[in-house]
C-alpha positions as a printed Julia matrix, in Angstrom:
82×3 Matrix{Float64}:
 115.05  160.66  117.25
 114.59  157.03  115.77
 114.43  153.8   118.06
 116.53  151.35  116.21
 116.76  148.49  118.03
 115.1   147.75  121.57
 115.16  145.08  123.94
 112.18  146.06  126.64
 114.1   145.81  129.93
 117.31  145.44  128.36
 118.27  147.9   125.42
 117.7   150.44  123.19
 119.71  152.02  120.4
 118.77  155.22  119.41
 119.62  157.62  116.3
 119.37  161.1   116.71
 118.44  163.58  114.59
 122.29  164.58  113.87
 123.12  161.32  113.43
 124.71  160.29  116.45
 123.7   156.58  117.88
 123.2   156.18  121.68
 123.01  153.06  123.26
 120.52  153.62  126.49
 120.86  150.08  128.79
 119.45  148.98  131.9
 121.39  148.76  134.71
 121.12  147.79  138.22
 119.87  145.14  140.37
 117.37  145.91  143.46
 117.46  149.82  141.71
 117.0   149.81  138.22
 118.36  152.93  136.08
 119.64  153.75  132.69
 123.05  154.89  131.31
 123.91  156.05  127.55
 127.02  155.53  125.54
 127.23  157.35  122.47
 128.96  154.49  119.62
 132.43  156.23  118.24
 133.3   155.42  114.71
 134.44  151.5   115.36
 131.49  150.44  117.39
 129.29  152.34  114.5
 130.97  150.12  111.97
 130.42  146.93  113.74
 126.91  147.81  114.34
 126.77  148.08  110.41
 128.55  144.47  110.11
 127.54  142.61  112.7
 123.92  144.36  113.67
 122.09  142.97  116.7
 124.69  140.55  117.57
 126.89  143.4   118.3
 124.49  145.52  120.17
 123.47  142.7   122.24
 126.9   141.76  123.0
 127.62  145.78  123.9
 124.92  145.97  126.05
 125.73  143.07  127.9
 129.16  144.27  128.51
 127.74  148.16  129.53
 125.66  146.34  132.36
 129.14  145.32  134.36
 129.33  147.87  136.49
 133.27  147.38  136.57
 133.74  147.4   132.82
 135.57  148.9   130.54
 132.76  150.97  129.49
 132.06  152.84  132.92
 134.19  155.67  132.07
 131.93  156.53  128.58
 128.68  155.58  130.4
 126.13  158.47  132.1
 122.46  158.83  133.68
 120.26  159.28  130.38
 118.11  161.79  130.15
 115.67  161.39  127.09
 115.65  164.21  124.34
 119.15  164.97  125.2
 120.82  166.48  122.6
 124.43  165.93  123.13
């Protein structure tokens, strides 16, 4: 597991040991918690483009809890695997 990028409080985007890149965000308000979105292909290519403008961006878009990226978004548990 590599730590990519990371924005304390904010962020961090993480590459596993397979290869797969996780973006863990902060979430909440009064209760803070984290949720993970594995990138699919597109958002991996952007990253590659675009770098920390994207991820920021992403991120910022995760945090709305009525977004379009609820649906891909869980509790993170570190070390997962999957």
């Amino acid at each position: 597991m590599n730590v990519l990028l990371s924005e304390p409080w904010s962020f961090d985007l993480i590459e596993h040991d397979d290869g797969t890149l996780r973006l863990v965000v902060v979430c909440g308000t009064i209760g803070l918690y984290e949720v993970v979105m594995t990138l699919d292909h597109r958002e991996r290519e952007e990253w590659s483009r675009r770098g920390e403008a994207f991820i920021r961006e992403l991120a910022g878009e995760i945090v709305d809890p009525c977004g379009r990226y609820a649906p891909r978004c869980s509790p993170y548990e570190r070390g997962q695997s999957s």
